[in-house]
MIBA-474706 format. One line per field, with one value per residue (C-alpha): residue number from 1; residue in three letters; chain; x, y, z. Coordinates in nm, 2 decimals, always signed. Layout:
! MIBA-474706
pos <- (NUM,...)
code <- (ALA,...)
unit <- (A,...)
x <- (X,...)
y <- (Y,...)
z <- (Z,...)
***
This chain:
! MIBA-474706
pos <- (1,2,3,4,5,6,7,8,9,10,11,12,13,14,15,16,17,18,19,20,21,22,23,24,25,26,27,28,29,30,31,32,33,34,35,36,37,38,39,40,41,42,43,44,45,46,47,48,49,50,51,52,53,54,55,56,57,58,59,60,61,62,63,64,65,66,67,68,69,70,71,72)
code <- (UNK,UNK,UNK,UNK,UNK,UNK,UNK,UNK,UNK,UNK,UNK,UNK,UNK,UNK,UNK,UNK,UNK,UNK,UNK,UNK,UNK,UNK,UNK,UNK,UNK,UNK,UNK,UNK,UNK,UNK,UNK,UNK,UNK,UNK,UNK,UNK,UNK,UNK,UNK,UNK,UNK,UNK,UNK,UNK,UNK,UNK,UNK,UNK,UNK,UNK,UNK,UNK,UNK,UNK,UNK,UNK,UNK,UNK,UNK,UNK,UNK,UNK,UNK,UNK,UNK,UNK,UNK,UNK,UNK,UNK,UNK,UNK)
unit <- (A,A,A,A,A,A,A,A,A,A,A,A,A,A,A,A,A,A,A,A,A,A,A,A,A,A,A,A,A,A,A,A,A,A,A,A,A,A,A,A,A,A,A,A,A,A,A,A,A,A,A,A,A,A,A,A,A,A,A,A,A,A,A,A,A,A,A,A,A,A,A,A)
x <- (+0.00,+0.12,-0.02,-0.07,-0.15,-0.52,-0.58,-0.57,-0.41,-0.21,-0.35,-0.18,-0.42,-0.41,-0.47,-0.21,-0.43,-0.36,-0.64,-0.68,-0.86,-1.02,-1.11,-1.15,-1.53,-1.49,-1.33,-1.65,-1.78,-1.70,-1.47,-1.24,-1.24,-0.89,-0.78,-0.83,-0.44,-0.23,+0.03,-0.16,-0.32,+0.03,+0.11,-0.14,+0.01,-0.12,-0.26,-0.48,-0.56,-0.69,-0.52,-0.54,-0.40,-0.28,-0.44,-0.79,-0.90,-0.92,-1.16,-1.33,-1.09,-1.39,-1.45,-1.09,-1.11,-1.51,-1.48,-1.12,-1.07,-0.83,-0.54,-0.49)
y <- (+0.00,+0.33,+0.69,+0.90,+1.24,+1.39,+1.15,+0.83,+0.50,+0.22,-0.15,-0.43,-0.73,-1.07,-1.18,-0.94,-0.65,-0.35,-0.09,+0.32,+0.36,+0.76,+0.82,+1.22,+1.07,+0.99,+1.30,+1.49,+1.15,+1.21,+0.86,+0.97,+1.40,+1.39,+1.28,+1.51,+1.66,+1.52,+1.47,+1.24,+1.07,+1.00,+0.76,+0.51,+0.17,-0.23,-0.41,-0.72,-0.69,-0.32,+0.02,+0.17,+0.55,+0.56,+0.23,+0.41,+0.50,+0.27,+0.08,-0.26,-0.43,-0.54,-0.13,-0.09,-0.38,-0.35,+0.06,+0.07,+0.14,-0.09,+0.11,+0.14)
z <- (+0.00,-0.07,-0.05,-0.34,-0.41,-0.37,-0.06,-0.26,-0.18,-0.49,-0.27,-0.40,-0.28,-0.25,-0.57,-0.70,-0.79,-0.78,-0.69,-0.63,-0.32,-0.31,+0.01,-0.03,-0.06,+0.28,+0.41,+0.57,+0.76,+1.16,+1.19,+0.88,+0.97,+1.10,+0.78,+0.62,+0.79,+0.48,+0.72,+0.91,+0.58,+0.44,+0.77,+0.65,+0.74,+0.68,+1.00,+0.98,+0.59,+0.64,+0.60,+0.92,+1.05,+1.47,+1.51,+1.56,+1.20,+0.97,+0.67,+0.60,+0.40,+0.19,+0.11,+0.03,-0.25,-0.40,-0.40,-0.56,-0.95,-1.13,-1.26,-1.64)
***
């Protein structure tokens, strides 16, 4: 997983695909607010299948994969 400019993340899964995750969508729900401090978006880190941010904030793995776009 990797951060990538305008809040979005390159996700390598399992089954070697590799998604953009845009989570700006995301950015005005209460849970994901904090976020919205790019400083704090670009420490995004992998725990338990799931990208997660201070071990607090974090998305169903199942989001991450059926609300990503391929990548061309």
């Amino acid at each position: 997983m990797t951060c990538i400019d305008n809040y979005k993340l390159r996700i390598t899964f399992k089954n070697n695909e590799i998604k953009i995750f845009d989570i700006s969508p995301y950015l005005d729900f209460p849970v994901y607010k904090e976020l919205q401090n790019e400083a704090l978006f670009k420490k995004a880190h992998v725990v338990n299948d799931t990208v997660t941010w201070n071990g607090e904030i974090d998305f169903d793995p199942d989001t991450l994969y059926l609300e990503s776009k391929l990548t061309q």
